[in-house]
C-alpha positions in Angstrom: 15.8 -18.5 -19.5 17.9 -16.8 -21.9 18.2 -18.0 -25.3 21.0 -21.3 -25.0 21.3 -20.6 -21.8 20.2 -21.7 -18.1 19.3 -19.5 -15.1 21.2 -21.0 -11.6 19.8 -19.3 -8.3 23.5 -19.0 -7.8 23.8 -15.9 -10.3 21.7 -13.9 -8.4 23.4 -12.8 -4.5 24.1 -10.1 -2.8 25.6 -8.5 0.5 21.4 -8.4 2.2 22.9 -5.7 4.4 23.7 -3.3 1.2 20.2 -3.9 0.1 17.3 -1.6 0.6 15.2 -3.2 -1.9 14.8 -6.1 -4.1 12.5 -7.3 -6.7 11.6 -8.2 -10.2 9.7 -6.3 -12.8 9.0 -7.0 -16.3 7.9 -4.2 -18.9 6.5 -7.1 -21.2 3.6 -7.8 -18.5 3.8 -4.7 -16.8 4.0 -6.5 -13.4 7.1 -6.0 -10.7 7.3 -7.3 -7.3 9.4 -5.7 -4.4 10.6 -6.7 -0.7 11.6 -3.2 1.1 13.9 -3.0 3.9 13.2 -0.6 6.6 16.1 -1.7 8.3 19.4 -5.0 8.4 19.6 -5.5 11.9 17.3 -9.0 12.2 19.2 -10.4 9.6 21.8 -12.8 11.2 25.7 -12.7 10.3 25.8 -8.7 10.6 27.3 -6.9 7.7 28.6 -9.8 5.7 25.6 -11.7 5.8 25.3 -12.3 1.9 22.6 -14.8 0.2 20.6 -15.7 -3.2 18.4 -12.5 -3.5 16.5 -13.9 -6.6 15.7 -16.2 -9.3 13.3 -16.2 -12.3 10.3 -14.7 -10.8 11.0 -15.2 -6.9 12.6 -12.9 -4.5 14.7 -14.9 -2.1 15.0 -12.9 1.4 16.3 -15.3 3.5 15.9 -14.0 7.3 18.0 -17.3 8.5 19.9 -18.2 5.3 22.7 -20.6 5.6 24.4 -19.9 2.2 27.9 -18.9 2.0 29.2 -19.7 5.1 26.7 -17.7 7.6 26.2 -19.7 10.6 23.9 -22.1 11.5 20.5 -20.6 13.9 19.7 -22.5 16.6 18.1 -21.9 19.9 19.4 -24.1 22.9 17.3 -26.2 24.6 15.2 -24.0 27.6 17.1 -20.8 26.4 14.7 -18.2 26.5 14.3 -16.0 22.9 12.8 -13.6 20.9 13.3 -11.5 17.9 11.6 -9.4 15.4 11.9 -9.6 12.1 11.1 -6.6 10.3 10.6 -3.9 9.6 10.0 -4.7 5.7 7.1 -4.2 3.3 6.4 -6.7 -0.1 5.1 -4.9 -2.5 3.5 -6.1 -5.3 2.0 -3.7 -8.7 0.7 -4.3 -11.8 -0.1 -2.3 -14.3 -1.3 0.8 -12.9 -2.8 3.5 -15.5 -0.8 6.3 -15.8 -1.6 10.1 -15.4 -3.8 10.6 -18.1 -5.6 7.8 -17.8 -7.1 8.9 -14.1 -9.1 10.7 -13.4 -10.5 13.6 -10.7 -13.8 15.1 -8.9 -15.1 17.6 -7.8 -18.3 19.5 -7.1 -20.1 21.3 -4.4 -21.6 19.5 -1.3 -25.1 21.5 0.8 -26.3 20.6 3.5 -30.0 22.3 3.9 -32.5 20.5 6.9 -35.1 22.9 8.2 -35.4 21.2 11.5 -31.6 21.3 11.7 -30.7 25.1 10.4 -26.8 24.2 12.7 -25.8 21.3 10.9 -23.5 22.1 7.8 -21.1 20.4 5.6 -18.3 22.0 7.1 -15.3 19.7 7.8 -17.0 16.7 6.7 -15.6 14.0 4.3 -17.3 13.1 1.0 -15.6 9.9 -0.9 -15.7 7.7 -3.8 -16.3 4.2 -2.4 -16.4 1.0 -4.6 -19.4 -1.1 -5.0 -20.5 -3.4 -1.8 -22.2 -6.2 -3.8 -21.5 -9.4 -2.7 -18.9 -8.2 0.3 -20.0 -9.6 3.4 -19.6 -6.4 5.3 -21.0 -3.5 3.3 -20.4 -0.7 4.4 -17.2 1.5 3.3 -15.9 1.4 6.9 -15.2 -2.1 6.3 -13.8 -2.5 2.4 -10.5 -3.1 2.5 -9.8 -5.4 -1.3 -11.1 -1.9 -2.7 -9.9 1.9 -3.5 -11.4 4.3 -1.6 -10.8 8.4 -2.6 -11.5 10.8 0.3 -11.8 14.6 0.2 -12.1 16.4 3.5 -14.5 19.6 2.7 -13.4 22.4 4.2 -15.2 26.2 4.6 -14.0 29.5 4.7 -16.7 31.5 5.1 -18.3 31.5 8.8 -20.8 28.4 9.0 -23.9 30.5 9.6 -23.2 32.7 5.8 -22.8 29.5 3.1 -24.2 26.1 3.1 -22.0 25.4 -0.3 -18.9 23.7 0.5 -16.5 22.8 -2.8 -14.6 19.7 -2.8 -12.3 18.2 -5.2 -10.7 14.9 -5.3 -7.4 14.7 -6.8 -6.8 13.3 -10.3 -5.1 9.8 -8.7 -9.1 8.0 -9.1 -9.0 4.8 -11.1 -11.7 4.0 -14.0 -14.8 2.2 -12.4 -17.9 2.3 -10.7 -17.6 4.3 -7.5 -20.5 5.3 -4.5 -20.5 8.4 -2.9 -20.4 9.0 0.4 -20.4 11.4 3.2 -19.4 11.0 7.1 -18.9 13.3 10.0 -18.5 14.2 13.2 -21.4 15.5 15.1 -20.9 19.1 15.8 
């Protein structure tokens, strides 16, 4: 609401097919929320298919709106159909640290086994993982509600001369508790 005034889900349309994206953010709770077109054409009515895009705190993206005159859907009785409707992404962000309040890694990784003198850290991965207490499926392969960073070590001296492989992992990581691990492929 606006001070003496009211907010009617009829101040808010647009022409959908002009629209690439659509959302709400607020620099008060540093919050937004987005709906990202990858493309019009499952949206019926064509080009002038316009429609409420959005009211206080909703995004209205009506794939079947009947507003403003856009036809009725219906499917007749037996009549065989299909559509798609997409592409599109909702996107949703809150308030993300910036910059300078990330941070990065980096260090060197060895991999020294006597009884294995071939097997190096060359081309392997070494990641920050978060923690796996209380997830039902613990291991990294399987977090998906968590951030993962990745670095993919890489050598340039030949395998048999260094067992010291530098990694870094860029400055995007969040604050937090993080385990590291290391994965791959046999040689």
């Amino acid at each position: 609401m606006r001070a003496g005034q009211h907010d009617c889900k009829y101040e808010l349309s647009a022409s959908l097919w002009d629209l690439k994206a659509d959302g709400h953010a607020s620099d008060v709770n540093k919050i937004g929320q987005w709906c990202v077109f990858g493309g019009h054409e499952f949206f019926n009515a064509g080009p002038t298919y316009a429609d409420l895009n959005a009211a206080v705190g909703i995004i209205h993206v009506t794939l079947n709106g009947q507003h403003y005159n856009t036809p009725v859907f219906s499917i007749v009785t037996n009549q065989s159909w299909q559509k798609f409707y997409g592409p599109f992404l909702l996107y949703c962000n809150t308030n993300y640290p910036p910059a300078a309040a990330r941070g990065a890694v980096s260090g060197q990784f060895v991999i020294s086994d006597p009884l294995k003198p071939l097997v190096n850290s060359s081309n392997a991965w070494i990641g920050l993982v978060g923690p796996t207490t209380g997830d039902p499926y613990p291991g990294w392969q399987f977090q998906g509600s968590k951030y993962q960073y990745w670095a993919q070590l890489m050598r340039e001296l030949p395998m048999f001369l260094d067992t010291l492989v530098n990694f870094k992992i860029p400055a995007s990581l969040l604050s937090g508790r993080f385990g590291v691990r290391h994965f791959q492929h046999p040689t």
